[in-house]
C-alpha positions in Angstrom: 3.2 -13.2 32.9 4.2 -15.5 36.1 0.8 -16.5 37.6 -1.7 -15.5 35.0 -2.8 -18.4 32.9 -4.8 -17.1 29.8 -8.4 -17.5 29.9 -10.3 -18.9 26.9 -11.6 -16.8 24.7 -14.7 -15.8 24.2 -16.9 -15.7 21.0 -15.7 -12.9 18.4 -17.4 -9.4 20.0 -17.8 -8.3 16.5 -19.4 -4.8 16.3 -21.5 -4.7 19.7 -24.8 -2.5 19.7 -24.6 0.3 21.6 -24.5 0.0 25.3 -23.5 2.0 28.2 -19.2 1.8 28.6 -18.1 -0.5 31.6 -15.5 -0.2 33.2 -14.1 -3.0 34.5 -13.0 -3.6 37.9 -9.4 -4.7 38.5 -7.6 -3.9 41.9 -5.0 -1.5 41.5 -2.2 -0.4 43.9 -3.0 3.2 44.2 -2.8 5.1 47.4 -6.7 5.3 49.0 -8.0 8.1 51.0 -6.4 7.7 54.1 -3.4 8.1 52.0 -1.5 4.6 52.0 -1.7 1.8 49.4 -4.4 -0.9 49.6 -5.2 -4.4 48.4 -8.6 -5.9 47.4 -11.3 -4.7 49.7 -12.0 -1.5 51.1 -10.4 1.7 50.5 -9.8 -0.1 46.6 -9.4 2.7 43.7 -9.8 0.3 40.8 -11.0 0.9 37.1 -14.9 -0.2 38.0 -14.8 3.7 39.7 -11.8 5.2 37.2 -13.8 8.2 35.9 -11.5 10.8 38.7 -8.8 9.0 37.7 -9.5 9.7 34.2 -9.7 13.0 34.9 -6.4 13.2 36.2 -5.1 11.5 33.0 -6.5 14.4 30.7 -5.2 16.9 33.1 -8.8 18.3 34.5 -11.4 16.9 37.1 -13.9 15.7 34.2 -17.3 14.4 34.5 -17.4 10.5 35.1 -20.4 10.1 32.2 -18.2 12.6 29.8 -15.2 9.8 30.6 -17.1 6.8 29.6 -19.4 8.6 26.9 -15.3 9.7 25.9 -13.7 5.6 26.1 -16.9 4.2 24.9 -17.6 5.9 21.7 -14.0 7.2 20.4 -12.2 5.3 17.3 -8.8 5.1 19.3 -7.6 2.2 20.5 -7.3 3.1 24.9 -5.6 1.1 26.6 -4.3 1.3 31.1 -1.7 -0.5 32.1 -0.5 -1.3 35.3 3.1 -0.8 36.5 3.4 -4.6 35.4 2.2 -4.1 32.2 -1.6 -5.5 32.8 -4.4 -4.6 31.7 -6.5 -2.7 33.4 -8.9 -0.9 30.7 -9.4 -2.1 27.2 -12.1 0.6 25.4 -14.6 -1.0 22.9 -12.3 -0.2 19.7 -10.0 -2.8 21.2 -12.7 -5.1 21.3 -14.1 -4.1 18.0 -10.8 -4.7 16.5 -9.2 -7.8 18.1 -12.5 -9.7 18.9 -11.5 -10.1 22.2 -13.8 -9.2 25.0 -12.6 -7.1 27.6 -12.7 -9.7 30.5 -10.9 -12.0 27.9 -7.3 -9.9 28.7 -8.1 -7.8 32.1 -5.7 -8.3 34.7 -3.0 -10.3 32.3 0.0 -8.8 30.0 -0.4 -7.1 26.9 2.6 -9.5 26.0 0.6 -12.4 26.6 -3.0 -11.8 24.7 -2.2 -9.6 22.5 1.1 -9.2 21.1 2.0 -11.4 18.0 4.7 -13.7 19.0 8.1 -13.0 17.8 7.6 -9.6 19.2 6.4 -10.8 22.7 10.2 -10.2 24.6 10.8 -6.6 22.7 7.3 -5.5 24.0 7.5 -6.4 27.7 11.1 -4.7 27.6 10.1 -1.6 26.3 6.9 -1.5 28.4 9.2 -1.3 31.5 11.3 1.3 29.8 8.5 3.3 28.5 6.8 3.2 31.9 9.6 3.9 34.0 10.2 7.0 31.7 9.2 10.8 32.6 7.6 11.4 29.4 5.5 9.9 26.4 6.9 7.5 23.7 5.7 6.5 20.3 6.3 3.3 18.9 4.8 0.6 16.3 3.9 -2.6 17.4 1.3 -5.6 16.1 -1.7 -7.2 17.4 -3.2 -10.3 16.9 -7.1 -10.4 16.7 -8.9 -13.3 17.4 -9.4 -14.7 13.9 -6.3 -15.1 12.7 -5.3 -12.0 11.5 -2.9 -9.2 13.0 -2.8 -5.1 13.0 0.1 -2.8 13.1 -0.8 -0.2 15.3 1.0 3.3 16.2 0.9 3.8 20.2 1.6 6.9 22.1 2.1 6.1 25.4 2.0 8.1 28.5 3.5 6.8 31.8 1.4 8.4 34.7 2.7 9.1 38.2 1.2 8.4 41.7 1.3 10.9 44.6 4.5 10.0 45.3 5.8 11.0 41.7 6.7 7.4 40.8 5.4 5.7 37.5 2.6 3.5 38.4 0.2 3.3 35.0 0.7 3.9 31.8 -2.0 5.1 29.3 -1.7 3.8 25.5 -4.0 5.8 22.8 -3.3 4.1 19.5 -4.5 3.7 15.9 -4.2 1.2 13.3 -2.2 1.8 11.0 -2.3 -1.3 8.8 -4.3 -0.1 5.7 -1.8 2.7 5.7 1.1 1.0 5.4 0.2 -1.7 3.0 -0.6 1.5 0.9 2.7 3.1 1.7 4.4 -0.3 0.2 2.2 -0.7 -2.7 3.2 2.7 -3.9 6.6 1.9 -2.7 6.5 -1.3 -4.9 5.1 0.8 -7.8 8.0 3.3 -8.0 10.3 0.7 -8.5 8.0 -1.5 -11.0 7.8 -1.3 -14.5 3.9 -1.3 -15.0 3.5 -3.6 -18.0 5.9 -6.7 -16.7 6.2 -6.8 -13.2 10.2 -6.1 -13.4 12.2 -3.8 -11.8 12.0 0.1 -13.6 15.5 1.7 -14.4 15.6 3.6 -11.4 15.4 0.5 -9.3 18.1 -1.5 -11.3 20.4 1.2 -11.1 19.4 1.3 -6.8 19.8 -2.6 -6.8 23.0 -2.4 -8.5 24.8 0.5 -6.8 24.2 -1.6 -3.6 25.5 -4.7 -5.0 28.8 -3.1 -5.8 29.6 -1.3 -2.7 33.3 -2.1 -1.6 33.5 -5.2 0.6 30.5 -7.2 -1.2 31.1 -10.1 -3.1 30.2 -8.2 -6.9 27.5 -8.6 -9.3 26.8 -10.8 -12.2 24.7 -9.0 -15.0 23.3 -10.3 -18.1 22.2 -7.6 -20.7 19.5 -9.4 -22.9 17.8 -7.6 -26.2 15.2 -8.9 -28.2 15.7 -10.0 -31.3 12.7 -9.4 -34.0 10.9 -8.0 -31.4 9.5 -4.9 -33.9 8.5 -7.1 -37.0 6.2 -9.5 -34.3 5.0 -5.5 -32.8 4.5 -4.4 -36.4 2.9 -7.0 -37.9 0.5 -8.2 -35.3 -0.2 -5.5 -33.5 1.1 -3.3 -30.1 -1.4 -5.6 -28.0 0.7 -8.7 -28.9 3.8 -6.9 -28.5 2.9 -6.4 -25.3 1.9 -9.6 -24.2 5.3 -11.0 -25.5 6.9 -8.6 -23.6 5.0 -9.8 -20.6 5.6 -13.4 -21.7 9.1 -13.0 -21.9 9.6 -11.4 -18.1 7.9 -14.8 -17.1 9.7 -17.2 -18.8 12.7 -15.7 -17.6 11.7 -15.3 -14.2 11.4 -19.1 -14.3 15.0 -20.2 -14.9 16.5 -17.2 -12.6 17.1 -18.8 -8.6 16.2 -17.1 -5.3 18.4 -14.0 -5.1 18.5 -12.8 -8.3 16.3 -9.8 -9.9 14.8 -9.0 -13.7 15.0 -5.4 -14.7 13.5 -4.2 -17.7 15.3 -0.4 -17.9 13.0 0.3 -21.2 11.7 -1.3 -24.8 12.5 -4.4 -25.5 15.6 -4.7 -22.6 15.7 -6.8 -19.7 18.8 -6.8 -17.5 19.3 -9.8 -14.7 21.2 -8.7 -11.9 23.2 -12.3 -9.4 24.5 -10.0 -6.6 27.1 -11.6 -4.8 27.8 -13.3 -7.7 31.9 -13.9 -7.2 34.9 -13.9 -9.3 34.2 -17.5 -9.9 30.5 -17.0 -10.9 31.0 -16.5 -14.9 30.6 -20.2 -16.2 27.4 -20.3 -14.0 26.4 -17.0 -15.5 26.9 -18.2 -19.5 24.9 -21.2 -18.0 22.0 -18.8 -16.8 22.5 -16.9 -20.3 21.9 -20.1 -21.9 18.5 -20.8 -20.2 17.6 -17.7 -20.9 18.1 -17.8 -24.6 16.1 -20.9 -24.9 13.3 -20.2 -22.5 12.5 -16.9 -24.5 13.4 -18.7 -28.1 10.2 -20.7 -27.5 7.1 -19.8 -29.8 4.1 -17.2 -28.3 0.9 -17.7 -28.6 -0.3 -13.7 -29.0 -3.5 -11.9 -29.2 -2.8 -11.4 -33.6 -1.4 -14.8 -33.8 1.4 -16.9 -33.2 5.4 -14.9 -32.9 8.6 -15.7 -31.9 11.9 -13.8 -30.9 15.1 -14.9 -30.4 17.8 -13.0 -27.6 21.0 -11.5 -27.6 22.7 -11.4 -24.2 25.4 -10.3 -22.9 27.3 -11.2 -19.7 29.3 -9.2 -17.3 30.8 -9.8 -14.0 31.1 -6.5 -12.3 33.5 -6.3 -9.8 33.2 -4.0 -6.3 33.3 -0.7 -6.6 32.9 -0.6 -10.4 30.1 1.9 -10.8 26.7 0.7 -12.1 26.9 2.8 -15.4 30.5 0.9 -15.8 29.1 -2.6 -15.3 25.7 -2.2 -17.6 28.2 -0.4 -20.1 30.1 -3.4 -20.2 27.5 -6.0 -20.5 25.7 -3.7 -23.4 28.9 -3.6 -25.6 29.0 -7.6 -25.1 25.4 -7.6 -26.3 26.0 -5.1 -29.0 28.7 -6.8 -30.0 27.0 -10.4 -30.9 24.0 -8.2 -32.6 26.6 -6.7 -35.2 28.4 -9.7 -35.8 25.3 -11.9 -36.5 26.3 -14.7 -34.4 24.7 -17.8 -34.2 25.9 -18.5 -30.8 23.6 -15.4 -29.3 26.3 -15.0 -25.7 29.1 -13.2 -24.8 30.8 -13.0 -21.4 33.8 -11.6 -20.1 34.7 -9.5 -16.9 
């Protein structure tokens, strides 16, 4: 903000030993006995004496040791801001978890310490929304700590009124949700993974593809590819190897596919690559990519029961928008089952 400059920051705060709460002073515009506002100096209602303040904020005339014992020793993150957005209290699981002492960020922006950068201008904005409002507001936002990393944390924040009934702090309780969501993810991520190569299940190809085809994209290049002598190399050396070729193979193809495009395997020995936006003009480049394909996974494996080798058929369809997904992996099967039963020596087929 205008006029602050950030102060250095301190060495990491770590885990502190236990030690009475402070709270730290910070001159606040809130109306003083004699009933009108004052600056710094007498007649100041500041955070160094908040504890009837904080009694207002749980709705009952508390204790001032049950406040602090409260702020000190709780696992939520409490933050007071100003009307400004400043800080004016910053409890010791803030410090625990950014590192940053509390006299690092009194009396500046959340925005300005805290906040990681590209969402700097959306936080400011919605503090002034959020504390000009008559109620409470969740929202999501990220933290940086003072090592390097950052924390996604889930704030529920209460504007408070002055005598007057006008917004003049806002109290944010909030917990950090990072662990949480990395977890959500993973398990997202594993719903849509086949376990053994890292590809894309069925049910994710089929997602991935329906969205490619909607009407008004660009369409969908596919290339159906089945190994060939995948069971005698299972059969004779054993499921372990068969399963490191399988692993192999998503690899090797992985490595000639660009940025944009996705490996399926829907199931055995199947992989599907999907080129969305791949246009009506896209199907040399696809028999090109079905090309390095074949040869990448042609290449000799070096398996737990001993050296194997499968070749691929693949076959290539560009899948126009609208077409359903069933329609366009229909298509590039019968291409591929269609070089299988002819024996071909040239092992790709396109068409659209």
């Amino acid at each position: 903000m205008a006029g602050h400059e950030v102060p250095e920051h301190r060495e990491p705060v770590g885990t502190p030993p236990p030690r009475p709460f402070t709270l730290h002073p910070v001159a606040s515009a809130v109306p003083a006995a004699g009933g009108s506002a004052s600056g710094p100096g007498d007649g100041d209602r500041t955070c160094a004496d908040p504890c009837a303040h904080c009694g207002e904020l749980a709705g009952a005339a508390l204790d001032a040791d049950v406040v602090r014992a409260v702020l000190s020793n709780t696992t939520a993150l409490v933050c007071i801001l100003d009307a400004e957005g400043r800080l004016e209290l910053f409890n010791r699981a803030c410090e625990q978890l950014t590192g940053f002492a509390a006299a690092d960020v009194l009396g500046h922006g959340v925005w300005e310490t805290l906040v990681v950068a590209d969402e700097r201008a959306v936080a400011r904005s919605d503090i002034e929304v959020m504390a000009a409002g008559p109620a409470g507001a969740v929202a999501e936002g990220t933290w940086r700590d003072r090592w390097g990393g950052t924390h996604l944390i889930a704030w529920h924040n209460t504007p408070l009124p002055d005598r007057d009934g006008r917004p003049h702090r806002m109290v944010c309780v909030g917990v950090d949700i990072t662990e949480q969501r990395r977890a959500e993810l993973r398990l997202h991520e594993m719903a849509r993974t086949d376990v053994l190569t890292g590809a894309l299940n069925r049910r994710a190809m089929f997602d991935e593809l329906r969205t490619a085809l909607e009407p008004g994209s660009d369409g969908c290049g596919l290339l159906y590819c089945d190994l060939d002598g995948f069971k005698r190399v299972n059969d004779e050396l054993g499921h372990a190897s068969g399963d490191r070729l399988l692993t192999e193979v998503a690899h090797r193809v992985r490595a000639v596919l660009r940025p944009g495009d996705l490996l399926a395997r829907p199931g055995g020995d199947e992989f599907v690559v999907l080129r969305p936006g791949a246009g009506a003009e896209a199907l040399p480049e696809l028999r090109e990519l079905a090309g390095l394909v074949r040869r990448a996974v042609g290449e000799p494996y070096a398996l737990p029961g001993g050296r194997g080798r499968v070749g691929v058929s693949v076959g290539v369809h560009l899948a126009a928008p609208g077409e359903g997904p069933d329609e366009a992996l229909g298509a590039a099967d019968r291409r591929m089952y269609g070089i299988k039963r002819d024996g071909r020596t040239e092992r790709v087929r396109a068409g659209r």
